[in-house]
N, C-alpha and C positions, 0 to 999 in steps of 0.2 A: 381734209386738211388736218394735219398733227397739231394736237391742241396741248399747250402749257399753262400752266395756273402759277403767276408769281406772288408770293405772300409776303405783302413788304414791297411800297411800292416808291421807296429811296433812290438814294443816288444808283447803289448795286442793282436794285432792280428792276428799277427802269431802266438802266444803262441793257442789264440781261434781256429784258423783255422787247428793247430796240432791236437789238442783236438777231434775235430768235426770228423775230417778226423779219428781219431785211433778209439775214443771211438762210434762213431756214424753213422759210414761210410758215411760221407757226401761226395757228390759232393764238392770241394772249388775252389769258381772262386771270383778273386783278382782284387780291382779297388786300383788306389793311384796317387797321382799328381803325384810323382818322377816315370820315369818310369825305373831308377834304379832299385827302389825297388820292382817292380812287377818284374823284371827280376832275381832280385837276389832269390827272392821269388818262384819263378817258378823254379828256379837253384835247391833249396836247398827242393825242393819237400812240400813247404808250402800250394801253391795254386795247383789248376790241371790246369788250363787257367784264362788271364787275359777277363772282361769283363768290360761292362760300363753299365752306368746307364738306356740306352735301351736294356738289357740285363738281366732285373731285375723279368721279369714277371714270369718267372718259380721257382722262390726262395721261399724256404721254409721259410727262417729266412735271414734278413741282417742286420749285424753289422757295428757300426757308430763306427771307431775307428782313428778319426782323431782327432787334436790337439782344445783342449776342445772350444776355442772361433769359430771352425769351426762347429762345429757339429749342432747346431741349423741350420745353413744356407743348413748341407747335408742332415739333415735331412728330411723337408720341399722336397728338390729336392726330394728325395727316394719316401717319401709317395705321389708324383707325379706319380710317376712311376710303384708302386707294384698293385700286383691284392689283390683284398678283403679275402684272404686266408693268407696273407706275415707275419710274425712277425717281426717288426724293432726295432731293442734294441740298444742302447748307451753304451759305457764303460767309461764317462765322469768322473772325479773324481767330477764335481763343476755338482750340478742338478738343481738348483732356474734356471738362465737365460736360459735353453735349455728348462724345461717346461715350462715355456712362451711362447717362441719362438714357441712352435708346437702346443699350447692350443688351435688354435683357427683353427685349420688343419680339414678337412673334414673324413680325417682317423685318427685324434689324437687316436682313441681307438685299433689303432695297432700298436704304439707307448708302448712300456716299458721303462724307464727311468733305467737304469742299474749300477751301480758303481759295476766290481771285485776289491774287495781290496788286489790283487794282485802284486807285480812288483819289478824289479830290478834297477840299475843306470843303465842298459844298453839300446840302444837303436836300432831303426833299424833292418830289417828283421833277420839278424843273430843273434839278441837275444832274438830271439823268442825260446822258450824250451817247454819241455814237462811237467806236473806235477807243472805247477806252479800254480795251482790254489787249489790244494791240503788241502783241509783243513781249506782253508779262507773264508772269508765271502763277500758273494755276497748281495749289499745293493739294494733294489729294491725301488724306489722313486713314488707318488702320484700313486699307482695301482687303487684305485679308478677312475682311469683317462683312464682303459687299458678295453678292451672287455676278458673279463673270459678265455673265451678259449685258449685265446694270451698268456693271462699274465699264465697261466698253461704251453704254450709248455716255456716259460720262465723258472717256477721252475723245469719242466722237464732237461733243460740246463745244470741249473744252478748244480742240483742233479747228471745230467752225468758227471758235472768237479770235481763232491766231495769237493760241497760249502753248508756251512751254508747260511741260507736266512735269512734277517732281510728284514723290510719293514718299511719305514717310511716316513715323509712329505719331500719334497724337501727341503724346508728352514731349516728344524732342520738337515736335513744331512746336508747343508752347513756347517752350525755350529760346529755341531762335528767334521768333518773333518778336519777343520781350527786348533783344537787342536790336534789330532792327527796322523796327518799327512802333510798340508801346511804347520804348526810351525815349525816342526820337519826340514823340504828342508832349513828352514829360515835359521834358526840355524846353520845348516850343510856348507850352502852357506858362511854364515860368521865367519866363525869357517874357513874354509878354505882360506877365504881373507884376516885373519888375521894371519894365520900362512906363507902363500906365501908374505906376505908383510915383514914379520920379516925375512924368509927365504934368500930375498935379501942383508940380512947384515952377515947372520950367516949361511954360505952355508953348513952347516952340521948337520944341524938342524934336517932334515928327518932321519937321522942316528939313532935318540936316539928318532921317535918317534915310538909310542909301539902299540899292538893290541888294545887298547880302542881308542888310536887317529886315527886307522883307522876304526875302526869299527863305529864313532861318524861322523867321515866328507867321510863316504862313498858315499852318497847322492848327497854330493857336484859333482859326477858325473854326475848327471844326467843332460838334455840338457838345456838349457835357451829356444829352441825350443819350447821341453811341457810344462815348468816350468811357462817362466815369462805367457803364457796368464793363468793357473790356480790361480796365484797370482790375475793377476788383475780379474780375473772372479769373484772372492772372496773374492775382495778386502776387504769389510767392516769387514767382521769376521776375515780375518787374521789381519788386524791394528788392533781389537778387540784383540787378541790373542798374536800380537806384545809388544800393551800398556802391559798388563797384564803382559809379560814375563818382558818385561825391569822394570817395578817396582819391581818387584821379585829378579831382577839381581841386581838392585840397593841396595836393603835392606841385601843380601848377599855378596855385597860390601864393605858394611857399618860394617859389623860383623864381617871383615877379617880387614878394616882399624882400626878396632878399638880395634882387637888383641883380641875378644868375643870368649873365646873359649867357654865358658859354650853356650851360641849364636850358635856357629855355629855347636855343638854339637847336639843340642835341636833341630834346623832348619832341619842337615843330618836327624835326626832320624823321625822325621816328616816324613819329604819325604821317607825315606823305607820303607813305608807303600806300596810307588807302588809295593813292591816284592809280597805282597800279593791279591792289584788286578791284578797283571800279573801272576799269579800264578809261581812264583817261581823267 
């Protein structure tokens, strides 16, 4: 049986190590600081046994699925540790500082830099699910940087999760990201500290708020654990991304103080243009 080692045993990797286990029949043996969460992990049928990083020689693939400003540091460990056959892939959402960190590894070429753009506000071994990768897109960062072979049992992966594959430099994924998806936590985060602060005065507030205001500050569950170091991983593009939002807020500020309906008419319909690159 092909054996996988996931490190990190979250929403990402348990969801990965379901996957592996249903669509692929892997072996899954489970590393993670909390030993919580191997336990609950092993409970809930995620992993088959927990292992460590002397443990590692017989793996097919291991998955780096810990909290983004850690993974360059586990990384480095693993590729200490695997035989010249291993494939090690990342689920980082931020790629610039973790390819760095490995660039100069003796095995950097069994290294894949991975983003699923997958996930929910939940966390921890329990919400790990089935099918969540269904359809999304798996972003694969500097391949150029990966030995062929590797980077193959990768799109192979990615193919058993029923992901689209994009490929592209590590710095421009930063980028992108930053706008469509770190803005996105920003926004959510403060959209909810502003309604929990008004909340204090007007305890009935949540009464009358509706599906779009939950479906908008959904996000805001998710943990400050994984949250705050992707922010700061990323820091430069998301204040990039920040500036650009608060000018924009500003100007449609400006359109409502100033009673601009023709303004703010012209602005909405601008923006409904995203119905059409989101297709619908």
């Amino acid at each position: 049986m092909k054996e996988a080692v996931v490190i990190g045993l979250g929403l990402i990797g348990g969801s990965l190590a379901l996957e592996l286990k249903k669509r692929a029949n892997y072996k899954i043996k489970g590393i993670d600081a909390d030993p919580a969460n191997v336990q609950k992990a092993l409970e809930l049928g995620i992993i088959d046994e927990e292992t460590t990083y002397d443990g590692l020689q017989n793996a097919e693939v291991v998955i780096i699925a810990v909290p983004v400003n850690k993974i360059g540091e586990v990384a480095l460990r693993v590729l200490d540790c695997v035989e010249s056959e291993t494939l090690v892939m990342d689920v980082g959402s931020v790629k610039g500082n973790i390819c760095r960190e490995v660039a100069s590894h003796p095995l950097r070429s069994q290294f894949v830099a991975a983003h699923p753009m997958a996930g929910t506000e939940f966390s921890g071994p329990e919400a790990a699910i089935y099918d969540l990768f269904d359809g999304k897109v798996m972003v694969l960062c500097d391949v150029q940087q990966s030995d062929w072979r590797l980077l193959d049992r990768a799109l192979s992966i990615s193919k058993l999760l029923n992901m689209r594959v994009k490929m592209m430099p590590s710095e421009e994924h930063d980028r992108h990201i930053a706008y469509v998806s770190h803005l996105s936590h920003v926004i959510s985060y403060v959209l909810g500290q502003t309604v929990l602060e008004k909340e204090r005065d007007e305890a009935q507030i949540f009464d009358m708020a509706s599906s779009g205001f939950a479906s908008t500050v959904r996000l805001a569950k998710s943990t400050g654990t994984m949250w705050s170091p992707i922010f700061l991983e990323n820091r430069d593009n998301v204040l990039q991304t920040l500036d650009e939002y608060m000018e924009n807020l500003a100007k449609f500020r400006t359109l409502i103080a100033e009673s601009d309906d023709a303004g703010l008419r012209k602005t909405i319909s601008d923006i409904n243009y995203i119905k059409k690159v989101l297709k619908g």
